[in-house]
GUBADO-276720 format. One record per residue: residue in three letters; x, y, z of N, C-alpha, C in turn. Coordinates in steps of 0.1 Angstrom, whole numbers, plus 5000, padded with zeros to 4 digits. Example, Ala and Ser with C-alpha at 12.3 -4.5 7.8 and 13.67 -1.06 7.14 Angstrom:
// residues 2
ALA_5132_4943_5078_5123_4955_5078_5132_4967_5078
SER_5128_4978_5071_5137_4989_5071_5129_5000_5079
This chain:
// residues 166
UNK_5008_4988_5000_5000_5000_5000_5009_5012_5000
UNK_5003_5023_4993_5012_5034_4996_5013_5039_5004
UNK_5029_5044_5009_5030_5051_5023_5025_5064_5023
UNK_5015_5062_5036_5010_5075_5041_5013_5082_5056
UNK_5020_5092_5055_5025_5100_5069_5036_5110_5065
UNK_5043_5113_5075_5056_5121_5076_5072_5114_5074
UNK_5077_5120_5061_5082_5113_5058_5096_5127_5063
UNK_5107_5117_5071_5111_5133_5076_5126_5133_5065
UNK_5132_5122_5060_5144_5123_5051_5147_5122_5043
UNK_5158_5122_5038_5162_5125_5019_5172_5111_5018
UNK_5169_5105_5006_5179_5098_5004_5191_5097_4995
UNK_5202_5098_5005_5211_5109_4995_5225_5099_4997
UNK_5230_5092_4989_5246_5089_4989_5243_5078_4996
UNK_5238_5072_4990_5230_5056_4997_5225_5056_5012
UNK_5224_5066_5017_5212_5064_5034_5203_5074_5031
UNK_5198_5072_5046_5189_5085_5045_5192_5092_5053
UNK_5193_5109_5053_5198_5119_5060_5187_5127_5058
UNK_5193_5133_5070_5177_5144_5078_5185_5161_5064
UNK_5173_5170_5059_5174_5178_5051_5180_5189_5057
UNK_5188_5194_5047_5187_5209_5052_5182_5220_5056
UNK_5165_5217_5047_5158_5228_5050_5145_5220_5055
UNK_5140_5228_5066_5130_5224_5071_5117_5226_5064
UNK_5115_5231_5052_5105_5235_5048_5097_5218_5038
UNK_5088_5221_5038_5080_5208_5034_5073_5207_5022
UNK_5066_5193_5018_5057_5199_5007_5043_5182_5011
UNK_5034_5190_5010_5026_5180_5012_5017_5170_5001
UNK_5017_5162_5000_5015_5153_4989_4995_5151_4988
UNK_4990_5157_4979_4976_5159_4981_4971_5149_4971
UNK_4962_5139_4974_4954_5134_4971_4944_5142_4954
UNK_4948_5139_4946_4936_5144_4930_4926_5140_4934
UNK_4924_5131_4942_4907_5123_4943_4900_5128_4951
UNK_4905_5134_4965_4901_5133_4979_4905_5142_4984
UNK_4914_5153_4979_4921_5165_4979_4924_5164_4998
UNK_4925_5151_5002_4932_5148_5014_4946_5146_5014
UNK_4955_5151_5024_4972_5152_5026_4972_5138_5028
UNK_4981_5135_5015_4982_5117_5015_4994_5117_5026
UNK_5005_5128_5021_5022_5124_5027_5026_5141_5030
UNK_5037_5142_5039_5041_5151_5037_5061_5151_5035
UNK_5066_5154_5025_5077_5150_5024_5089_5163_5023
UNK_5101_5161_5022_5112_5171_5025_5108_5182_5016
UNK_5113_5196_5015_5120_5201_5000_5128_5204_5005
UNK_5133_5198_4993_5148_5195_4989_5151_5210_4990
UNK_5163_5215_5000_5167_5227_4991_5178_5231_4983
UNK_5183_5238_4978_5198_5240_4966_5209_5231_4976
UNK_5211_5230_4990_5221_5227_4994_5216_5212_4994
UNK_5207_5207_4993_5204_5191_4997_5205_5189_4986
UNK_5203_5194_4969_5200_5190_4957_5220_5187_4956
UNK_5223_5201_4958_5239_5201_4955_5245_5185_4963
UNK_5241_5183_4977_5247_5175_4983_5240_5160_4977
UNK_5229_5165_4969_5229_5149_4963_5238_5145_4950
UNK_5238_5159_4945_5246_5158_4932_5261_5152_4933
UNK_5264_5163_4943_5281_5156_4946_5280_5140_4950
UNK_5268_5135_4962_5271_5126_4963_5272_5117_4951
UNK_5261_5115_4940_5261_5111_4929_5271_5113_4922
UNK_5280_5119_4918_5291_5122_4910_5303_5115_4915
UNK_5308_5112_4929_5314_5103_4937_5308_5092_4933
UNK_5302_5088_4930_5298_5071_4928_5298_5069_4912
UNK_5294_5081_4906_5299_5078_4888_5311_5074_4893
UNK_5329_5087_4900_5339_5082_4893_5342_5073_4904
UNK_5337_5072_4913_5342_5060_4924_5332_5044_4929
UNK_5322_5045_4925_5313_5035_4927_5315_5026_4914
UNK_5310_5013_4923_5311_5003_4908_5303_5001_4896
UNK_5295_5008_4896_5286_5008_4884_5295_5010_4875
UNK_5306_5024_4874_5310_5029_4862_5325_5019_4860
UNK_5326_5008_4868_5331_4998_4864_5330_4986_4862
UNK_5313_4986_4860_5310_4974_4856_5309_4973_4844
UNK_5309_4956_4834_5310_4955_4819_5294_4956_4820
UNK_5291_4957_4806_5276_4959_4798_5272_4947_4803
UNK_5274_4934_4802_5269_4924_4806_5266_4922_4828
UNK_5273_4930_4832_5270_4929_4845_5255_4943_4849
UNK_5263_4955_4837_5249_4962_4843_5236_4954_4839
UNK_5239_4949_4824_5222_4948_4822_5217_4935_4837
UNK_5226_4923_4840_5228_4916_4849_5215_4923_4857
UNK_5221_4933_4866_5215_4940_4873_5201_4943_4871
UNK_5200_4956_4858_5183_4960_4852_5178_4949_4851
UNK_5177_4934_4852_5171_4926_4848_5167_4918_4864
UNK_5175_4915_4871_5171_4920_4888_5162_4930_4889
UNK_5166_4942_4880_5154_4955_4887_5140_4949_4881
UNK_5142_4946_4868_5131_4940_4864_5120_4934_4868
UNK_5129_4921_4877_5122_4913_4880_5115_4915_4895
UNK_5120_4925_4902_5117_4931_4914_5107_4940_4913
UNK_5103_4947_4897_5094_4952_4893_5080_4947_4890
UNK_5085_4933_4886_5070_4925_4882_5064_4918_4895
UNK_5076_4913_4903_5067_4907_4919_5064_4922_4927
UNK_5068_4935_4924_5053_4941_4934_5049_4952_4927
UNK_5046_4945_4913_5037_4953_4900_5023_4956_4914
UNK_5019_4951_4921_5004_4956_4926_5010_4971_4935
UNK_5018_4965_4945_5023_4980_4951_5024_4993_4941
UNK_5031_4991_4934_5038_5001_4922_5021_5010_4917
UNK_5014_4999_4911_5001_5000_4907_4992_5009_4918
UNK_4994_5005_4928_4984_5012_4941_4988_5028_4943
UNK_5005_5029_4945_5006_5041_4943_5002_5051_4929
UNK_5009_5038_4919_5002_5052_4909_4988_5056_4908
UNK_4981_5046_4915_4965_5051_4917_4966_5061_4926
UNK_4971_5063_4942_4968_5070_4952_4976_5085_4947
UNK_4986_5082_4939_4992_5097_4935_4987_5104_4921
UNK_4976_5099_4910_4972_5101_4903_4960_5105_4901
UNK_4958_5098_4911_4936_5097_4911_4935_5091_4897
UNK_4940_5083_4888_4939_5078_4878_4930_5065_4881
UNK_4918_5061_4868_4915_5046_4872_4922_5036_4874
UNK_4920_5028_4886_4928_5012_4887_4933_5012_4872
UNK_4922_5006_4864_4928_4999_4852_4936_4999_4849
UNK_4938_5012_4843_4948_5022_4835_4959_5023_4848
UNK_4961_5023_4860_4975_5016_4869_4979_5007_4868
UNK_4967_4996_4869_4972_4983_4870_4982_4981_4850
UNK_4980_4988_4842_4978_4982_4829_4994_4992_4828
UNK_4995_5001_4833_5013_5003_4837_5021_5003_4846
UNK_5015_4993_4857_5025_4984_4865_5029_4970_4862
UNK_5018_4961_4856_5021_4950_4846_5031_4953_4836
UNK_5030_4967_4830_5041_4966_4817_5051_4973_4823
UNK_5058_4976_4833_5072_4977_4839_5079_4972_4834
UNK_5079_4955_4840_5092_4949_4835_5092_4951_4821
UNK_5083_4950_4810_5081_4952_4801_5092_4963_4796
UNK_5088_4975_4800_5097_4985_4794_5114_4984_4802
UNK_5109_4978_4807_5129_4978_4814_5132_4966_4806
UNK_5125_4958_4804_5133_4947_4793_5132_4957_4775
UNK_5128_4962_4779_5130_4968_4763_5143_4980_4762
UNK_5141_4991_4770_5154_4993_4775_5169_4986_4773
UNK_5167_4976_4780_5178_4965_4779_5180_4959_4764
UNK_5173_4958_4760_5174_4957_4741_5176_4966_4736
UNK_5173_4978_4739_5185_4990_4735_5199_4987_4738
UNK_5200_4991_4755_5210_4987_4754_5223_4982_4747
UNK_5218_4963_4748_5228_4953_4738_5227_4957_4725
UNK_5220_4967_4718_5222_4970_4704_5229_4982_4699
UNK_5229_4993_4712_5231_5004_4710_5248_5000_4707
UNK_5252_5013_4696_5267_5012_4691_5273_5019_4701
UNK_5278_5016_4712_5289_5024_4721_5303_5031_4715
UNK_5308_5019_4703_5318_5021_4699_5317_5020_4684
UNK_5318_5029_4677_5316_5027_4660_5328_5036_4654
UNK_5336_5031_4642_5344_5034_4631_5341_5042_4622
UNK_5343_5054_4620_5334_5060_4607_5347_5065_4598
UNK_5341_5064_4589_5352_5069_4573_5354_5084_4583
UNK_5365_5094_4579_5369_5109_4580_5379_5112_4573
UNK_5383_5127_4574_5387_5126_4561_5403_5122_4559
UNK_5405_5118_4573_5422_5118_4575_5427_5095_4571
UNK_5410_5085_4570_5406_5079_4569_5396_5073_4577
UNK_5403_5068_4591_5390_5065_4597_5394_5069_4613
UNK_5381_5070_4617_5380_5077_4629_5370_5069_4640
UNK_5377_5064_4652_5367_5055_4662_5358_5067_4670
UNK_5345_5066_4671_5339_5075_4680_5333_5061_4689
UNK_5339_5070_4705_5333_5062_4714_5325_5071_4723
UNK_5311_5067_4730_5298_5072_4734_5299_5064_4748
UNK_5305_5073_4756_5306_5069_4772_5297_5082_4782
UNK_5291_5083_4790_5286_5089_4798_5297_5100_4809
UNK_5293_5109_4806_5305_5116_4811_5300_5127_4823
UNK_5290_5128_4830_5283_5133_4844_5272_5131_4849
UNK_5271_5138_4861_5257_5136_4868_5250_5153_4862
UNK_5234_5144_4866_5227_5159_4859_5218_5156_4875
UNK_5211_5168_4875_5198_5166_4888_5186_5174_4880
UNK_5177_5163_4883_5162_5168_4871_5154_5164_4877
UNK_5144_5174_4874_5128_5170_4879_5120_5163_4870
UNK_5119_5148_4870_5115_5142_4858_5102_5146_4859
UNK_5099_5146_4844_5082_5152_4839_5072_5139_4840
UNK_5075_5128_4841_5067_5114_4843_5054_5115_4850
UNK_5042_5108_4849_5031_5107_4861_5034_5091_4863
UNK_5046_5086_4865_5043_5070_4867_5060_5067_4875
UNK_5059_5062_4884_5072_5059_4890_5085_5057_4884
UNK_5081_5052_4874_5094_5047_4860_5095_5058_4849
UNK_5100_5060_4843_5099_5070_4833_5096_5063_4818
UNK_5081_5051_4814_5079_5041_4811_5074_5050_4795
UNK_5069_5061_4794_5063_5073_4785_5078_5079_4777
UNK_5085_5076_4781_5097_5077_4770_5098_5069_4761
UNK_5092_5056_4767_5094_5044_4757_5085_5048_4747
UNK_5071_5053_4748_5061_5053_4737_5062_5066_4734
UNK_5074_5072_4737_5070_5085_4725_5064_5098_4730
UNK_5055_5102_4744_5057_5111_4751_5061_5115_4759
């Protein structure tokens, strides 16, 4: 079921730590215009201290030394941890959308779905490709090179609407 109460911390650099700013934001119900949650805001110094911590774990954490075959390893764990509590996932997107069940339940079922498709990008995407230039040829390689901090525009826990195009 979705969590409902006071939610007093941020989760920043793998725990959770109490915010900087005490100011709040309360999570209102579309259906029942009842305070489902009331959670941190974030302020510039909590966003920054998430950023740095995140940027510490690009160049020091093992992700950015794991092979392609260990990450997808992993997304396919996330996967599958996606489809055993497709109903939780589903309950929230109902309680934070005021959207009908159906239409929840019918984008919590297709989770793993879009993370397994994802992952078919992935193994096909060209990381490393050869191209003619004019000196002959020239390798371009496509590695990820920072952290960003963004307010994703999604109404669904996954950002599942990039797959289909909005």
């Amino acid at each position: 079921m979705y969590y409902q109460g006071d939610v007093r911390h941020l989760y920043i650099g793998g725990r959770w730590v109490l915010p900087e700013s005490t100011d709040r934001i309360e999570v209102i119900s579309p259906v029942t215009e009842d305070v489902l949650a009331s959670v941190p805001d974030a302020s510039r110094a909590d966003v920054n201290r998430a950023v740095s911590a995140a940027r510490q774990a690009f160049d020091k954490g093992p992700w950015s030394r794991m092979t392609l075959a260990e990450r997808i390893a992993f997304i396919r764990k996330l996967s599958g941890f996606l489809d055993e509590n497709k109903r939780v996932v589903g309950e929230t997107i109902t309680t934070e959308m005021g959207s009908p069940r159906s239409v929840d339940w019918m984008q919590s079922d297709s989770l793993s779905g879009w993370v397994n498709a994802y992952i078919e990008v992935a193994l096909a995407y060209p990381f490393s490709v050869v191209r003619p230039s004019s000196t002959g040829v020239a390798r371009v390689d496509r590695e990820p090179v920072g952290v960003v901090a963004a307010i994703v525009p999604w109404n669904a826990p996954v950002p599942g609407r990039l797959h289909s195009g909005r």
